[in-house]
N, C-alpha and C positions, 0 to 999 in steps of 0.2 A: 660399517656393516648395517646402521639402522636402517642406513638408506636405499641399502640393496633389498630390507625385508620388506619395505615400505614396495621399492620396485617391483619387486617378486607377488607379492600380495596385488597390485594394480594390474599386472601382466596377466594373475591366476595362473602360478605355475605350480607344477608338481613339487613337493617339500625336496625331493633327492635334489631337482636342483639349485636350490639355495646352499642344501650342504657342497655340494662340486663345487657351485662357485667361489663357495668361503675356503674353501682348500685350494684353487686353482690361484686364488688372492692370494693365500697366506703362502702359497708356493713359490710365487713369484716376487712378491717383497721381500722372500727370504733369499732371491737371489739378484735384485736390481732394487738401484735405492730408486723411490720412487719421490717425486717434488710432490708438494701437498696441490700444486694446480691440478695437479696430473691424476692425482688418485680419483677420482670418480671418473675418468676416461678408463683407466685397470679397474675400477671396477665393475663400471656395466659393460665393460668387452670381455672382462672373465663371467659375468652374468650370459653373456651372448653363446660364448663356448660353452656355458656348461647347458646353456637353451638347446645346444645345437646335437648336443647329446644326449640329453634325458627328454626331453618337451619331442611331443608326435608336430606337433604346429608350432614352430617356434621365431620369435621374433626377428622382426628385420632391421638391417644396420640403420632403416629410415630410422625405427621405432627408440632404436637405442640414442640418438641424434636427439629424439623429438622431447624422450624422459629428460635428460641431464638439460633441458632447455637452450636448445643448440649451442651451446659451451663447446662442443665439439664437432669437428665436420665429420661426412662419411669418411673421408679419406683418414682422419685419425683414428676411428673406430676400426676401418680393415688395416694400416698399418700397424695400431696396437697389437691386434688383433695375430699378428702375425710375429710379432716379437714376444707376445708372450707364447704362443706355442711352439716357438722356434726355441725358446729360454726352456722349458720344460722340455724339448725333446719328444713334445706330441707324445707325451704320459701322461692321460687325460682318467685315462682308468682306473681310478685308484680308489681302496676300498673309503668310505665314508661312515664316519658315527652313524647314522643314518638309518640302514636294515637294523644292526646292532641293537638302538635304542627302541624302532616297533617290537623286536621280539622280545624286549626286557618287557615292554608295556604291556604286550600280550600275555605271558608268563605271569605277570603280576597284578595280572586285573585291574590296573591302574584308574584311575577317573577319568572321565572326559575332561576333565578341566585340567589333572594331571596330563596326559597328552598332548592339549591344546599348547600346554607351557612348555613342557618339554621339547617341543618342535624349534623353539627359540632359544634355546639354554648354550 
């Protein structure tokens, strides 16, 4: 996961989806055993999905190819890509810690630096 924040952070995406992604991850691990070669291919093609859903501009499979230092071709990023939404049943909707935690922040007047941290917890 550090290295999808590190992703996410480089791309400048929206926080919602880093939370998608790490649900859409932790979705899919819990139903196909994944090889350790293989997990950063599930992980920046569940980075891609949750792009493709929360992000207005969201990245292309080049982009995804180009991060993971082409370790992986296009064609694994869209067949991943399709096995994990096939695995989940394209139940991509699902509620995230996310809203949850800004309105606890907001409520609680929290600190900037509280926030900033919170975003990674």
């Amino acid at each position: 996961v550090d290295w999808l924040v590190e992703v996410h952070m480089k791309f400048r995406l929206v926080p919602e989806t880093l939370f998608l992604c790490v649900n859409i991850l932790d979705r899919y691990c819990s139903m196909v055993q994944v090889e350790r070669r293989r997990l950063q291919l599930v992980g920046v093609t569940a980075l891609l999905i949750a792009c493709k859903y929360e992000e207005i501009y969201p990245p292309e499979v080049r982009d995804c190819v180009y991060i993971t230092d082409r370790a992986y071709s296009r064609q694994d990023v869209i067949d991943m890509e399709q096995d994990i939404v096939g695995q989940l049943k394209f139940e991509l909707t699902v509620p995230t810690a996310y809203p949850f935690l800004i309105r606890f922040l907001l409520i609680t007047n929290a600190a900037k630096m509280a926030k900033v941290a919170a975003n990674y917890y």
